[in-house]
Structures are given as C-alpha cells and as structure tokens.
C-alpha positions in Angstrom: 53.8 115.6 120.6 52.9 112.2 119.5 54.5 109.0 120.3 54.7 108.1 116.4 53.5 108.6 112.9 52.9 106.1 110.5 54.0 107.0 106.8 53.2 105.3 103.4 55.5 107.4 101.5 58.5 109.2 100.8 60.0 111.9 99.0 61.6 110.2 96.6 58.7 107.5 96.1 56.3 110.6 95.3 58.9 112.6 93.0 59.6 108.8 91.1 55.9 108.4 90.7 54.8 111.9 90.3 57.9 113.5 88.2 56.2 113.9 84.9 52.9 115.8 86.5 52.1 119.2 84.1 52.2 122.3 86.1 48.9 123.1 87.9 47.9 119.3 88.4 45.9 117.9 91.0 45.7 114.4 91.8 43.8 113.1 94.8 46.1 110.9 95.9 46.8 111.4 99.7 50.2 110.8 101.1 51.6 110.6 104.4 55.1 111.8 105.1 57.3 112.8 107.9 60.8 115.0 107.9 62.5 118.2 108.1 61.1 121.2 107.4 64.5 122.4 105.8 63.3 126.3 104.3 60.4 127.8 104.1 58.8 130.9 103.1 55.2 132.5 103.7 53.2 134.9 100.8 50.1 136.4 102.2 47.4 133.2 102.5 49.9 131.1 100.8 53.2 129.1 102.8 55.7 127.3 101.2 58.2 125.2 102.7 60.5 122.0 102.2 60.7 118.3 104.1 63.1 116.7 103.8 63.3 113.0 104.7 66.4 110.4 104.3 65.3 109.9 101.0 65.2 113.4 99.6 63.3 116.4 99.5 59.9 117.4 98.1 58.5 121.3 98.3 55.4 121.8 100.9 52.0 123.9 99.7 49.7 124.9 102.4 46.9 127.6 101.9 45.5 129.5 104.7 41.9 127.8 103.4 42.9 124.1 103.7 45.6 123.5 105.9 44.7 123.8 110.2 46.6 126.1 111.9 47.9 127.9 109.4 49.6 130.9 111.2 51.3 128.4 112.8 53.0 126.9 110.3 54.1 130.1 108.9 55.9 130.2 112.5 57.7 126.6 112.5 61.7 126.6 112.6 64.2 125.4 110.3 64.7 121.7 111.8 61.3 121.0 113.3 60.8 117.6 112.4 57.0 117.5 110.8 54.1 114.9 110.1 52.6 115.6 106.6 49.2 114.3 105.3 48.2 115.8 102.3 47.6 116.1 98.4 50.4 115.2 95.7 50.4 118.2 93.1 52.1 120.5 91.1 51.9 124.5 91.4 51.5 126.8 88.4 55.3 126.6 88.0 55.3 122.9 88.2 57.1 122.2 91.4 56.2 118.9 92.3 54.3 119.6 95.4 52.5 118.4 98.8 49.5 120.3 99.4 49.3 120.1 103.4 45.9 118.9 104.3 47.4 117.8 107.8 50.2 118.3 109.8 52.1 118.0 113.1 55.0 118.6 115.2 57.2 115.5 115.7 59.9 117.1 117.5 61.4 120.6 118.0 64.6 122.2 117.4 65.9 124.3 120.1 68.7 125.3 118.5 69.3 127.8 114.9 69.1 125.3 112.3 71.2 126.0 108.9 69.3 125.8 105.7 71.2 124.5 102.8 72.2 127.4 101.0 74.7 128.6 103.9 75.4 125.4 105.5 77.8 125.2 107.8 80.9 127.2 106.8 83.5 126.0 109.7 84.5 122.4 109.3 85.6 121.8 112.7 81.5 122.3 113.1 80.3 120.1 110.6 82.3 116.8 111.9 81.7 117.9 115.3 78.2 117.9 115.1 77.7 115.1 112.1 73.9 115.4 113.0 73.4 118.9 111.4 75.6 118.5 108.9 74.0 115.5 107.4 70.6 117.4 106.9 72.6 121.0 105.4 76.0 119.3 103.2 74.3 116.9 100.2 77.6 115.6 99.8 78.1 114.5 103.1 75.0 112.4 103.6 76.1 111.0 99.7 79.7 110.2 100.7 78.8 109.0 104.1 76.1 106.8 102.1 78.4 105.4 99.3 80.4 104.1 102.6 77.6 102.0 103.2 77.6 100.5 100.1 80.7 100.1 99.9 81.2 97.8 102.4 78.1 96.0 101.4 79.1 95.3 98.1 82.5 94.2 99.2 80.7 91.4 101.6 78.9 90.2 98.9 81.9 89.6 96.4 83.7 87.9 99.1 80.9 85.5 99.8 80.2 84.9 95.9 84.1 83.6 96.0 83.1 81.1 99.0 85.0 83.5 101.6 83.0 83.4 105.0 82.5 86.5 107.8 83.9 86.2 110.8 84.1 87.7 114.3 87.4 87.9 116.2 88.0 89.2 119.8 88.3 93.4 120.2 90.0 93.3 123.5 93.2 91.2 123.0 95.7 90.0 125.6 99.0 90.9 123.7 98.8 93.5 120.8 100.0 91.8 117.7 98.6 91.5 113.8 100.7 95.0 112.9 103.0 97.1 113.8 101.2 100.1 115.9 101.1 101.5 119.5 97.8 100.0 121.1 95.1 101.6 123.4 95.8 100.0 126.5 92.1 99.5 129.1 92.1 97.2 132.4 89.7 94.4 132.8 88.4 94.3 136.9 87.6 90.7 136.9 90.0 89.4 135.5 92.6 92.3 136.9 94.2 92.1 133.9 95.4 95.0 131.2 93.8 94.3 127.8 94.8 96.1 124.8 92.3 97.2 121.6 92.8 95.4 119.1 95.5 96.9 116.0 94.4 94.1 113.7 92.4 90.7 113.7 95.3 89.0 111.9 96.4 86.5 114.4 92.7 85.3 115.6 92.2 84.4 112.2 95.2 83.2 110.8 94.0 81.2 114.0 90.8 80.0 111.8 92.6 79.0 108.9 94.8 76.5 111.0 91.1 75.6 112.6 90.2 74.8 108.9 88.2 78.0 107.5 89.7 78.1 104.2 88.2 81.5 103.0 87.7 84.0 106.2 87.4 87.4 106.2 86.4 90.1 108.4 85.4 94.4 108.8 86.7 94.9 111.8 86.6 98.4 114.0 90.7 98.6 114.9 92.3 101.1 116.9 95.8 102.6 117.0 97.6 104.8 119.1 98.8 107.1 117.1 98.1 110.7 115.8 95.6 112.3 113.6 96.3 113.6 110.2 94.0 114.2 106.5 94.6 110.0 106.6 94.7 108.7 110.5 91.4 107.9 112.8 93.0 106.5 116.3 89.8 103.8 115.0 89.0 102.8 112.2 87.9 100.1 109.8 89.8 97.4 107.6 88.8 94.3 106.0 91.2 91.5 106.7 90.9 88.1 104.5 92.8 84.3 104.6 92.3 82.2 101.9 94.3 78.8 102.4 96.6 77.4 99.5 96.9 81.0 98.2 100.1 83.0 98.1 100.8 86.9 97.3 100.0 86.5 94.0 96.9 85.6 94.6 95.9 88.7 97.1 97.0 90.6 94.2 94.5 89.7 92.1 91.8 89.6 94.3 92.5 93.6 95.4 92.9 94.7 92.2 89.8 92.7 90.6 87.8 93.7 93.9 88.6 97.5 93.9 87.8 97.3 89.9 84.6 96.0 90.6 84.0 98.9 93.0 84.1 101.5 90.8 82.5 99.9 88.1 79.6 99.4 90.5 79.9 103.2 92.1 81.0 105.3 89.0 80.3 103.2 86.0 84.0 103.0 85.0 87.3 101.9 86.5 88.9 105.1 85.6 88.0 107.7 87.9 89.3 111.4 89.5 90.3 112.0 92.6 91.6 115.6 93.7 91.4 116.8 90.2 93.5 113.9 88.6 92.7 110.6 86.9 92.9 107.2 88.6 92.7 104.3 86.0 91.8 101.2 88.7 91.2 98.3 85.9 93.7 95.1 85.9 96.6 95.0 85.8 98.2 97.0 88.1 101.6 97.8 87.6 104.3 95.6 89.9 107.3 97.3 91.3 110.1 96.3 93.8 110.5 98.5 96.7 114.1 98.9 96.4 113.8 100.1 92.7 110.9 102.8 93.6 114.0 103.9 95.9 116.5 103.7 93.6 114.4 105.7 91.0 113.8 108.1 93.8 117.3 109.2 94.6 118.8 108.5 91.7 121.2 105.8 92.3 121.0 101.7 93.1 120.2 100.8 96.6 119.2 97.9 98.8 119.3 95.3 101.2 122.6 95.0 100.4 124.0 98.3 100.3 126.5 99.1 103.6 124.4 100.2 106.8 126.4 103.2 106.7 125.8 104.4 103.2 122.5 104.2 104.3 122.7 106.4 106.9 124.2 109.1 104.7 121.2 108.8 102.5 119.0 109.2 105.4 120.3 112.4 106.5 120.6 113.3 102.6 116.9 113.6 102.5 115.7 114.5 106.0 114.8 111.4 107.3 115.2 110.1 111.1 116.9 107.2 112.0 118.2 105.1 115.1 121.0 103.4 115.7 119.4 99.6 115.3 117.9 100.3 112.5 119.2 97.6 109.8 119.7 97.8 106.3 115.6 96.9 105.7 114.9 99.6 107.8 116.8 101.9 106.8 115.8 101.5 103.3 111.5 101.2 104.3 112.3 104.7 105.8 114.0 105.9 102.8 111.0 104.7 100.6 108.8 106.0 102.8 110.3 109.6 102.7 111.3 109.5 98.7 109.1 107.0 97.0 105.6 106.5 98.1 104.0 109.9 97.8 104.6 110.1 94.5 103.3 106.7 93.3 100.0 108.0 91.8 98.5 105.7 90.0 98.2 102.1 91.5 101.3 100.1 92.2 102.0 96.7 94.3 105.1 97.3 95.8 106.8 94.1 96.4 109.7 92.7 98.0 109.5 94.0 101.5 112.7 93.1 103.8 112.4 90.4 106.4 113.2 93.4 109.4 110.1 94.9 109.0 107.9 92.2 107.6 107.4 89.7 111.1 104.5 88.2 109.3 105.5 87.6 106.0 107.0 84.3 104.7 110.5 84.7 102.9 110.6 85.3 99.3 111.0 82.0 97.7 113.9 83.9 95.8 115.3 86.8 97.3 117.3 85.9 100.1 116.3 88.6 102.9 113.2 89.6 101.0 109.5 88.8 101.7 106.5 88.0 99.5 105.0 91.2 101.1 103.4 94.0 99.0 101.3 97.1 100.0 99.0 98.7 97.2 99.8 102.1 96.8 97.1 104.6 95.0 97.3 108.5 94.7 100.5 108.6 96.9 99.2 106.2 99.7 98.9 102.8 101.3 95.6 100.9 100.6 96.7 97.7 101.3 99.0 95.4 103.1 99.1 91.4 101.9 101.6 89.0 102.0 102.5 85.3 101.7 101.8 83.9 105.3 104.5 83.1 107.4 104.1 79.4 108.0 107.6 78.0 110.4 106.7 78.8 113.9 110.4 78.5 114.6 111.1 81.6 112.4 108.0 83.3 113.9 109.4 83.2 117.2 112.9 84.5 116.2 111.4 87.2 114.4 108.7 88.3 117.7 111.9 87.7 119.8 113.6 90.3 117.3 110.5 92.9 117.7 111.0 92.8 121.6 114.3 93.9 120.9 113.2 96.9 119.1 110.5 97.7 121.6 113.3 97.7 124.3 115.3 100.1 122.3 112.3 102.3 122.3 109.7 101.4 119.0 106.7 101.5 121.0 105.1 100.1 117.7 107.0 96.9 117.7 105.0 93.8 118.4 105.5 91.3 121.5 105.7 87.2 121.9 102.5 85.5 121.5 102.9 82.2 122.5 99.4 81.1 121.7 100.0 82.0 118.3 103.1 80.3 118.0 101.2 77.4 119.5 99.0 77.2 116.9 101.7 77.1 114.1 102.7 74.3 115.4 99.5 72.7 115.0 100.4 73.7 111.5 99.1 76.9 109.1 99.2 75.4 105.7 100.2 77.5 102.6 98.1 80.8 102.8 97.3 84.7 101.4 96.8 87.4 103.6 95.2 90.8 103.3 94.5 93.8 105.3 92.5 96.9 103.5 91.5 100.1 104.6 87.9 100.7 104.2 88.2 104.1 105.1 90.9 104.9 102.6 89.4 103.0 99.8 86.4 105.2 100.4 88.0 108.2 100.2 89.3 107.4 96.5 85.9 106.3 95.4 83.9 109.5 96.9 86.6 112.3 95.9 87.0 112.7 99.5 90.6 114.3 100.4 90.3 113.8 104.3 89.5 110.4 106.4 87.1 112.9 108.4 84.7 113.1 105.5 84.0 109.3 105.3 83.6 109.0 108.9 80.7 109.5 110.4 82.3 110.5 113.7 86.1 111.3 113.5 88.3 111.6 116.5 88.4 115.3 117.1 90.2 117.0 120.0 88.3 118.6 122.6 86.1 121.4 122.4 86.3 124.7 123.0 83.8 126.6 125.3 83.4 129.3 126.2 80.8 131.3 129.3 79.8 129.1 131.9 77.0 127.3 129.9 79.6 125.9 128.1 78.5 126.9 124.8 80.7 125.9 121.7 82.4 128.6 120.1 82.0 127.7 116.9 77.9 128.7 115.9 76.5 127.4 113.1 75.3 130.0 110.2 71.5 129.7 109.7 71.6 131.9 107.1 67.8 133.0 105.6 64.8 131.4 105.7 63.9 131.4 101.9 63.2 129.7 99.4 65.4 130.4 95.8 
C-alpha cells in the first residue's frame, strides 16, 4: 500500500463545479481523489460505488473496459479507504459521477463496516467507537462540525471587542474557581498531589490584577462528578474578565454573543430545540432567584424567611438537606428542585446569596445578596457571571467559611488559597466575570438533547466483553451493500 496520495480535488469541489452537468456528459477533466468507499454495488461489466471524503460524497463509475483490476474492485469492502484518478461525468440518469480510470488501496478495513442506510443502531456503539460513526450518522459529523465553528466564531467576537486568549495552568495546587469535587493526580518530582483544574477563574482573575483588561479563555476542565444527558467528568467552558465591568455588563455580552451565534448558524435568533421554540435575541428576560421560588411554590420566600420554615419546604418538595445549610442554601436547593427546569426560554437569574456565591461581590443593594446571575435556557444553566469579588479580607472569611462546609462533609466546597488572596491585595480593580459552557451551548444550537452528541469522545463506562478475544458485545449492523 502506498505511503501517500496526492489529491487535487474533492467531492464537494467536483459536485460545486460540476452540479449542473446534463445526464450522459463527459468532460475530460481528470480528478484525483481519495476516501471511503461507503456502498457499492456491481451489474455485469459495470460497478458502482460511493467515496466519501470529509467533504462529502460523490458516486464512483468503473467499467470492466477502462478501469484496471476490475474484479477487484467489485470485491473491495465497505470502509476500504481508496485512491481515485479518474474522469468527472454524469451517467444516463445524471448522477454526478467519477469514472475510475485509476485506483488504489490506501488502507483496509478489517472489520464489517456499516453503510449509511443501517448505521449503527446501538448508541452505546456509536460514542464508543466515534470513528465509525462519523463516516455512517450525517448528523454526527454535522453537529460534531458546527462545534468547531462554534467555538471559532466565539474567538473571533471576543477578539473584535479587544478581549485577548489566554493560557492558564491545568494541574493546580488547590482546587478553586467553582464549587466541584476535583480529579486528584500526584506529581513525582515535586512529590506533591495536584488536582485538575475545575475552572481557570483564579489564574486569571490573576491577569486582570497583572493588567490584562479583556482575557479570556476555552479551557478543557474536569470535575468529579457523575454522568448524566448534561455532565462530562471533562469538558469545555469559556471563561472571560473584562476590567471596570460589572454584571451588567456580562449580561450583555452573553446574550448579544449567543444572538450572534445563531444568527451566524441558523440564520435567525429564534430557533427549536427538542421540538420547541427558543427565541435568543436581546433582551433577555431578568428575574430574582427568590421570586422564580416564590412563583414555584406558591408563596413568598427568601433570605429572610426562618431557617426552619425552610426546612419544611425542603421536605415539602423532596429535596435533601443538611443541618448547616443556611437560609441561602436552603433556598439555592429549593430553586434548584422547583424553579430551574421549568425556565424555558432564556432568563438571568439574579440575586444569588452570599452562602453559595464565594466569588461574587455583594450586591450593592441587597444586603446578603450577590451581583451573581446564571443564564438559564430550555430548563438549564448556560452560564455563571458575576460582579468580581474585590476585598481580600472578605474573600478570606468566605474560603474560611467553605472549609467549614468541606469539614462538615461538601466534598465540593472550595479551600484557602493564599496566593490568591495575595494577589487581592495587590488589588483587583472593579471587574465582570463569566464562565460558559461550550458544550451546552452547543447542544441548543445543534438540536442535540445529550452532551454525548457534541462530544467527540464522552466519558463512557467500561466496556463489556465478552470470549477471551475480548470482543465488544455490541456489533455494529453492516446492513447491505447497495446502492438505493
């Protein structure tokens, strides 16, 4: 087999230049290609088959007079990756065609390949083995490439604002940036425990105090926690600082940014998702987390209403609580449990409490409130922003208060860090935070209802074999080798 195969052409640049041939056209031009051979079918002297290549598909034509080897082709398997010289043309039908002149086997497949008309029918398959599933499931390989863009059109908004990309440590020293159980790893050297990083919040909020005003960063995160239609243990977010901002500000820039997105992907800012409409232009509506509560139950509650009360309301609606959990707890749980599913189209929730906010400054009003918000869309969390806290005094009593929890058990509650605090002391000046989930943004702009379907390789649990050569159980389903 050879080493490699240089091409001048693909199968989209030959359908874009080619599309309007009549039926039964010849045209002398001589193409090179190289792909798939994704169905195939033989009549007599005549073969027929189909490469595809990242860029689409285009039929092959070879005759039993023209193209070498002949039988052999007829004999190739769904998957063999191919080398195609040949003719463009269209067949009596019109089916845009390459006549093969030349050909040759790239690689093999040793292994059933499915053709596109069957697929691959058990999902636990198709994420487990991405590779296949890419070539057989259109919509994969169209999700999977929206992602891309995605993310590259997001870069390129930031920048046009004067926001710069960053790069921020992966292994950290003390987990910090969110509220999550970390993957824990040991570094020899050093002979020091490291932990994967939850967020790059704190590296750089460490920047902005360096003096980058505008920072922002796609960062890989990890979190030790379990997996669901909306949790990867890793995953991606975009966090962004932009100095002498507050959460105002990082309200407008998510909704205006997401807006943009789907303009960009769909043509419109009001798009479906799981059969119902999303309508993402500005504004988006504003609502206080203790009223989304309140409408929820039915009656007033909030930071102020008696820890007990609280309680009762807890257990009223099946949700778990501990004994130090304060009033801001108690009522994020409630909300949690009553509220947030059902917000449907997009909402900034505001007014977090203090007790479960150790990043946010205090509201400038609300006395045990914080200018927090998290954008909710279809029922979940897309974002997480907040007016920075700035006194490194209060930062300290409020990482002093999360070692607390985590003594009492919240394996998710953050720890000291002292060089953090150090730098706010160096002084943060007035700033806007953000934190989005790329993955989940994705999935509302693809259609997508699980995070495994915008990942190219989700965290799966191990799989079952079975017979000594450990063969998966799960086969894929080749299905026919014809062509419609």
């Amino acid at each position: 087999m050879p080493y490699r195969f240089d091409t001048d052409a693909t199968a989209a640049l030959v359908r874009s230049e080619f599309g309007e041939l009549e039926p039964g056209s010849e045209t002398g031009r001589i193409v090179r290609l190289a792909g798939r051979l994704m169905l195939r079918r033989g009549q007599g002297k005549l073969a027929f088959g189909q490469l595809a290549d990242s860029s689409g598909r285009i039929q092959l034509f070879a005759t039993a007079n023209e193209t070498p080897n002949f039988e052999d082709f007829g004999r190739l398997s769904l998957g063999d990756w191919l080398g195609v010289t040949g003719e463009v043309m269209t067949t009596r039908k019109g089916e845009l065609s390459i006549k093969v002149l030349d050909w040759t086997v790239l690689a093999e497949t040793r292994r059933p390949f499915p053709d596109k008309w069957h697929g691959i029918t058990d999902p636990d398959t198709r994420y487990r083995q991405r590779y296949v599933d890419l070539w057989v499931t259109e919509e994969a390989r169209q999700t999977l490439t929206t992602r891309s863009r995605v993310i590259s059109l997001i870069r390129r908004w930031l920048e046009d604002r004067g926001f710069i990309e960053v790069e921020t440590p992966v292994f950290h020293p003390i987990p910090g940036g969110a509220l999550a159980r970390p993957f824990v790893t040991h570094h020899n050297a050093l002979d020091q425990d490291m932990f994967l990083r939850i967020a790059p919040e704190l590296y750089l909020k460490r920047l902005v105090v360096g003096g980058f005003e505008k920072v922002f960063e796609i960062a890989r995160v990890f979190r030790n926690e379990g997996i669901s239609p909306r949790h990867n243990p890793e995953f991606t977010m975009i966090e962004l600082y932009q100095a002498y901002a507050d959460w105002t500000d990082m309200m407008s820039l998510v909704e205006e940014m997401v807006a943009h997105l789907a303009t960009e992907i769909h043509g419109t800012t009001t798009i479906s998702y799981q059969g119902r409409d999303l309508d993402l232009s500005v504004p988006w509506r504003r609502a206080p987390l203790a009223d989304l509560v309140s409408e929820a139950i039915g009656e007033r509650v909030g930071i102020d209403t008696p820890v007990d009360h609280l309680r009762a309301l807890c257990d009223r609606h099946d949700v778990d609580w501990k004994d130090y959990y304060g009033p801001g707890k108690l009522l994020l749980e409630l909300y949690e449990k009553t509220a947030e599913g059902v917000q449907w189209q997009p909402v900034f929730v505001t007014e977090y409490p203090v007790e479960v906010s150790p990043l946010a400054r205090p509201h400038r009003d609300l006395p045990g409130m914080t200018e927090r918000f998290e954008a909710i869309v279809a029922g979940r969390e897309l974002c997480n922003a907040f007016s920075e806290l700035l006194d490194p005094d209060d930062q300290r009593e409020r990482f002093e208060s999360q070692v607390r929890e985590r003594d009492n058990g919240d394996e998710e509650a953050m720890a000291v860090d002292d060089d953090y605090l150090r730098a706010l002391e160096y002084g943060l000046p007035p700033t806007g935070g953000l934190g989005i989930g790329i993955d989940r943004l994705v999935m509302l702009l693809t259609d997508s209802a699980t995070i495994r379907d915008v990942v190219l390789f989700p965290t799966l649990r191990p799989e079952q074999t079975e017979g000594r050569d450990g063969e998966p159980a799960a086969e894929l389903d080749t299905g026919e080798e014809t062509l419609p």
